[in-house]
N, C-alpha and C positions, 0 to 999 in steps of 0.2 A: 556666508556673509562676505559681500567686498564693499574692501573698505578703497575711497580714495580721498586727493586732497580738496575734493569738493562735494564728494557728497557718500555718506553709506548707505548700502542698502543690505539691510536686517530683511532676514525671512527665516519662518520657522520650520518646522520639519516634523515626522513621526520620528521616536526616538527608535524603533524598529529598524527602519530606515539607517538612521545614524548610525546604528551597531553592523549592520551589514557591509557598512560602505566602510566601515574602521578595518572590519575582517576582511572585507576583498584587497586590503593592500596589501605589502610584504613587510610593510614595517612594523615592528614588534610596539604595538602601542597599548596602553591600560588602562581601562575605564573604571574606575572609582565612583563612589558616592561620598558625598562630602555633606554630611547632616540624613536624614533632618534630627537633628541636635539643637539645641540652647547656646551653650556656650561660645559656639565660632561662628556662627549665623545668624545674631540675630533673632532668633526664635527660631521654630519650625521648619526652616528654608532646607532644601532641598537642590543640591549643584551635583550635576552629573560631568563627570568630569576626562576627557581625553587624554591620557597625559603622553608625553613622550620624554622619557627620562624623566629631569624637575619640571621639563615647559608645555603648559597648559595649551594644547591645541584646538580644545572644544570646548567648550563652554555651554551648559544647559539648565536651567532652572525649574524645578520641579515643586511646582506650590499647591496647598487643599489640605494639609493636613492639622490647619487650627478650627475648619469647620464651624465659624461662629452662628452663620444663618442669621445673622441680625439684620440684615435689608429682608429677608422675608418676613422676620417675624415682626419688625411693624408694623405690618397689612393689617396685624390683629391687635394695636395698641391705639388708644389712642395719639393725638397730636402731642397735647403735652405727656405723655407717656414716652413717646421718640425719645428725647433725651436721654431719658436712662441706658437704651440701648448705645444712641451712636457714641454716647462716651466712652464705651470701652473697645472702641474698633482701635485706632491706635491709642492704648492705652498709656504712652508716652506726650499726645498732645489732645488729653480729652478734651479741654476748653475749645480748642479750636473747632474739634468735630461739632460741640455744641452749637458753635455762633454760627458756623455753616450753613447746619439745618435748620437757625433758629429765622436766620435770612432768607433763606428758600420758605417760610411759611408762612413768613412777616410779606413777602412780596404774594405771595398768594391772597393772603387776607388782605391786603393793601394797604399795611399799616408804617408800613416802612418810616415814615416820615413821623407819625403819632408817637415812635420811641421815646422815653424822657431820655433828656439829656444825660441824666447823673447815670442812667443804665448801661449809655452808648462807653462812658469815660470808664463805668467799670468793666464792661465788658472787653475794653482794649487793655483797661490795667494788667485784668486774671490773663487775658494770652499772652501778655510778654512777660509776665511773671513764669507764665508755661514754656514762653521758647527758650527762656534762658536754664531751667530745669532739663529740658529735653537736650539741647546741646550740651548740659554738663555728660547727661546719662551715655551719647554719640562718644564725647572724647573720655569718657571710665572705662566703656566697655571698649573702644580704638583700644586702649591702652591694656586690659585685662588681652586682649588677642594677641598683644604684639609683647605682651611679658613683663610689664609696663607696671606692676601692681599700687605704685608710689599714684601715680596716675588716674589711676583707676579706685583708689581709696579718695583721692582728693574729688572726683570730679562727683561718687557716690555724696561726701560728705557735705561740697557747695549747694549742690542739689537737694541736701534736707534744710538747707534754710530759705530755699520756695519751696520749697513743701509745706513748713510750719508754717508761711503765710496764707499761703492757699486751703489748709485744713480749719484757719481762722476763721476764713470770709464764707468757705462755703458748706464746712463740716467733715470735711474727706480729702485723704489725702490725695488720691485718684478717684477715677468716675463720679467726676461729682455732680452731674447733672443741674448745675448752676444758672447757666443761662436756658434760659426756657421763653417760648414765644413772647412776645410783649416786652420783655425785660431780662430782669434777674430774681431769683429766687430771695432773695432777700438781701436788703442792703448789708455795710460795712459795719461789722461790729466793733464795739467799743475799742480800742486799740491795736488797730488792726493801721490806720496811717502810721502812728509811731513807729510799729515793728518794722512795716516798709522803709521809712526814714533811715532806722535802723539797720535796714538792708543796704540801701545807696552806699550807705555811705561804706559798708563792708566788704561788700560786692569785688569793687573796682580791684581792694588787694587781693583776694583769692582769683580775678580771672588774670590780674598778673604773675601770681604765683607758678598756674598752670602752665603761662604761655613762658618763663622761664625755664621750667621743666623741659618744654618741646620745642620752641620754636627756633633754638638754634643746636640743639641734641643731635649729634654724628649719626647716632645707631635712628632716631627718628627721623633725621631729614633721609638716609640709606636706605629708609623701607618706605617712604610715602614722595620721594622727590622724583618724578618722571617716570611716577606708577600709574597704573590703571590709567592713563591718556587719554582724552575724550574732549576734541575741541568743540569749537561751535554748531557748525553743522552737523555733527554728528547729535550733539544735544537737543538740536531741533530736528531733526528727522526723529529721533525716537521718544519725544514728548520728554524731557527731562525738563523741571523747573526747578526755582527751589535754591538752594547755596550750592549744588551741583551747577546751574547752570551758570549763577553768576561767578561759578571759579570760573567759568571758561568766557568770562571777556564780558556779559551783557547785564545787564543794569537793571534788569525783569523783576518787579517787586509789586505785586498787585495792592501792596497800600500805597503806591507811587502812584502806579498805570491805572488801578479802577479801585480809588477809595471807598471806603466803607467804613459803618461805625467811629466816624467822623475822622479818620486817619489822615484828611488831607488837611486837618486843622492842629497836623505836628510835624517839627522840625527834627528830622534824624536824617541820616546822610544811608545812602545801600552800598552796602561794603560788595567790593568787586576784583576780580582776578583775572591774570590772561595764563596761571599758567596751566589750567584745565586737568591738573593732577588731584593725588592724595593730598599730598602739603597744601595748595591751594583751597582746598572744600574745607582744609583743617583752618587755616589760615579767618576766610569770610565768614566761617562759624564762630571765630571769637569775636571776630570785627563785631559783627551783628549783638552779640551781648550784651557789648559797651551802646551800643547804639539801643535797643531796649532799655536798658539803664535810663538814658536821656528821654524815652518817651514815657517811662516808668513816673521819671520824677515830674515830665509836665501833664501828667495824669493827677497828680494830687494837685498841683496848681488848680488845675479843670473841676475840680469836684466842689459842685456848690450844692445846697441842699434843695431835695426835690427828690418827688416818687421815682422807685426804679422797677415802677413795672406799670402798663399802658393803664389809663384809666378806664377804661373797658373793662367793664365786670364779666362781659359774655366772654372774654378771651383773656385776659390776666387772673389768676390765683392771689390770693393776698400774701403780700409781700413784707409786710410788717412783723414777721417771726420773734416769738419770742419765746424760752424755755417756759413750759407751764407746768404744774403742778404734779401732771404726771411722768412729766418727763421726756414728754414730746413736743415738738415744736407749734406755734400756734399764734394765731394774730387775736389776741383777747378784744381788743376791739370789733372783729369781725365776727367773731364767735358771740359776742354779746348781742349783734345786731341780729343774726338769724338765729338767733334761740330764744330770743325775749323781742327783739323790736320789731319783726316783719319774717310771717308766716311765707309770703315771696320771695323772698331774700333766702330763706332755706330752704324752701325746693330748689329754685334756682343754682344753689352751692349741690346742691344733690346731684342735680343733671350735670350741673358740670364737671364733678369729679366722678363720677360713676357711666357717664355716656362722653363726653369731653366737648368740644365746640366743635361745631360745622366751620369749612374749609371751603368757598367758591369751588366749581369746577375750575381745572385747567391745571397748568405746569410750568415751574418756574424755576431757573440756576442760580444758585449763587455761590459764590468761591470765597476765598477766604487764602492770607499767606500763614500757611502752617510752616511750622519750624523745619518741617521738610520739605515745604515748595506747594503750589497749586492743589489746594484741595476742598472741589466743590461738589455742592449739594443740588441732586437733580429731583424734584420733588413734584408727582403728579396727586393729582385729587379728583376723586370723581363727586364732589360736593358735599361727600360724608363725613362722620366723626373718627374715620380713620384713613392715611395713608392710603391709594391704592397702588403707588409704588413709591417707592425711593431708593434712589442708585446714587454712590458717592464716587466720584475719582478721585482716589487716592494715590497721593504722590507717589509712598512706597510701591505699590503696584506697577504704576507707568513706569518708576526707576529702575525697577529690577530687569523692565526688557534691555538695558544697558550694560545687563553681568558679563555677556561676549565679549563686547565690543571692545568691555574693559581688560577684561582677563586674557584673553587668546593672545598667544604670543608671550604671555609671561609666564612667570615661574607660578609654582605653587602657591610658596609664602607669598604671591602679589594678590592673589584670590583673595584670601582673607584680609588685606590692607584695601582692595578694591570695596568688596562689599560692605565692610568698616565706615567707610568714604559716602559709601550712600545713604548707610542709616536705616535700613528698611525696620520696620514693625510688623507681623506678619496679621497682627488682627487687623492691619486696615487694610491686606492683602487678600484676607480668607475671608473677608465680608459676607 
């Protein structure tokens, strides 16, 4: 890799290769593996590592071993089936994954514009309710790596009160398969504003809690202040978005730049950094919470009454769920009409959840700002009832080509402050 003050150029290698050229020198150096473990990487992750005494001269990232196979196995699902799968790719920002794919199929069907309103307002509520969960999950486990455990119990504990909101609205605490083409799987139940309400207003002191804990701490600003390095150019040569990119100076927030799901009809500010470090990514990751908060609360202003799923019978599920008798979820209404009012209306519910709806041919992108940066949904169709591909970029994927750039030249203990920094998730890596 060379690096310079205007531009990097990253290129990869056989690792075969690497070990050859480490043994043709004369210098006594030691290659390591560092994972693939849970605990210090983030999942699965895999760093192959140079060392020369503490300082990390090689840096290489070794990923496949979470094996999910869920972009193939959509070929064999249908559309509204997708769901299920992509929300457990990063299991940390299922919402997100959903509204991704929910985008890329709403623009295929060309229904983009037929959303109801109240679907759009909730479907922006549940992800900032998610990016604020995810970023608690980034600074528990920062802080579980660096020994941190006060840290790391506080940021698990914030993070179970989006959770209990989100298990309210959608049934699960993760994978929830919430958002689904058309809409939402069913609107807000009975007390579920309140609880929110109840969250604003809580919120504010627990993310101050955290940032007294760190954000002027000797031993944390010592392990994250003019670590892992990575200015701008370098962010942009190696596809880096996300609060990685905006520590390093840029203002890059795709509900700013190419709104969606009515995001340019809210006021929050995009929290931004020049110092392109660990403290700095730590730093825009709390900004952004406070600012979630602000579009949290003008989410409930927005919500006026009205369906949260397309009026299209051929492509919306009924959305009116209610607990029934057996114990499963159910729109009694709906149920009344094709078992007793219209012999139509229950084939029609037959085909459609046993075959699923037809998809125009063709292919469409759409992106989405996940709590870890740019992550959009590439969605082809060959006019059938199922996917005949779909490929995601996911942020963690594209961020991890940055583990070099960051690491090399540091110490050991900067590797795990570096990768810390990025956040990765490996199910949205091992797709």
């Amino acid at each position: 890799m060379t690096v310079t003050e205007d531009y990097i150029d990253a290129s990869g290698g056989d690792w075969d290769e690497v070990i050859e050229r480490a043994q043709a020198t004369s210098a006594e150096r030691l290659v390591v593996n560092m994972g693939p473990q849970h605990p210090s990487t983030h999942g699965v992750l895999r760093l192959i590592l140079t060392l020369d005494g503490e300082t990390c001269t090689e840096a290489r990232v070794g990923i496949g071993y979470l094996h999910t196979g869920i972009e193939k196995n959509m070929e064999y699902r249908t559309w509204t089936q997708g769901t299920t799968f992509v929300t457990r790719m990063d299991y940390l920002t299922p919402l997100f994954n959903e509204t991704a794919y929910c985008l890329a199929v709403e623009r295929l069907l060309d229904v983009t514009d037929r959303i109801p309103e109240r679907a759009e307002v909730i479907r922006v509520l549940v992800m900032e309710l998610n990016r604020i969960a995810s970023h608690f999950v980034a600074m528990a486990t920062f802080g579980m790596e660096l020994g941190a455990t006060t840290v790391m119990t506080n940021g698990f504990r914030e993070r179970e009160m989006v959770l209990d909101i989100l298990e309210l609205i959608t049934g699960l605490r993760m994978n929830h398969a919430y958002v689904r083409p058309g809409g939402v799987a069913q609107d807000l139940p009975p007390g579920a504003v309140g609880k929110i309400r109840e969250l604003l207003k809580e919120m504010p002191k627990r993310i101050q809690t955290m940032r007294k804990l760190l954000d002027e701490n000797p031993v944390y600003l010592a392990r994250t202040r003019d670590v892992a390095y990575l200015n701008l150019p370098g962010c942009m040569a190696l596809g880096v978005t996300g609060p990685l990119l905006r520590a390093s100076g840029l203002a890059w927030d795709l509900r700013k730049a190419k709104p969606y799901c009515g995001y340019e009809n809210y006021e929050f500010d995009v929290p931004v950094s020049d110092g392109g470090d660990v403290y700095a990514r730590y730093r825009v990751r709390m900004a952004e919470m406070t600012e979630s908060l602000k579009i949290i609360e003008q989410c409930l202003d927005k919500l006026q009454p009205g369906p949260v799923m397309i009026e299209d019978a051929k492509i919306g599920w009924p959305a009116k769920l209610a607990l029934g008798p057996d114990g499963m979820g159910n729109s009694p209404d709906h149920i009344a009409h094709i078992m007793s009012g219209s012999m139509e209306a229950l084939i029609h519910h037959f085909k459609l959840v046993t075959e699923g709806f037809r998809v125009p041919a063709g292919q469409a992108y759409a992106a989405v700002e996940s709590a870890k940066g740019e992550l959009g949904c590439h969605a082809v169709s060959d006019g059938g009832t199922r996917p005949y591909r779909v490929h995601f970029r996911d942020p963690s994927f594209t961020h991890l080509q940055a583990v070099a750039a960051m690491c090399e030249g540091g110490t050991v203990a900067d590797v795990i402050a570096a990768v810390a920094s990025i956040d990765p998730v490996m199910g949205g890596v091992d797709r």
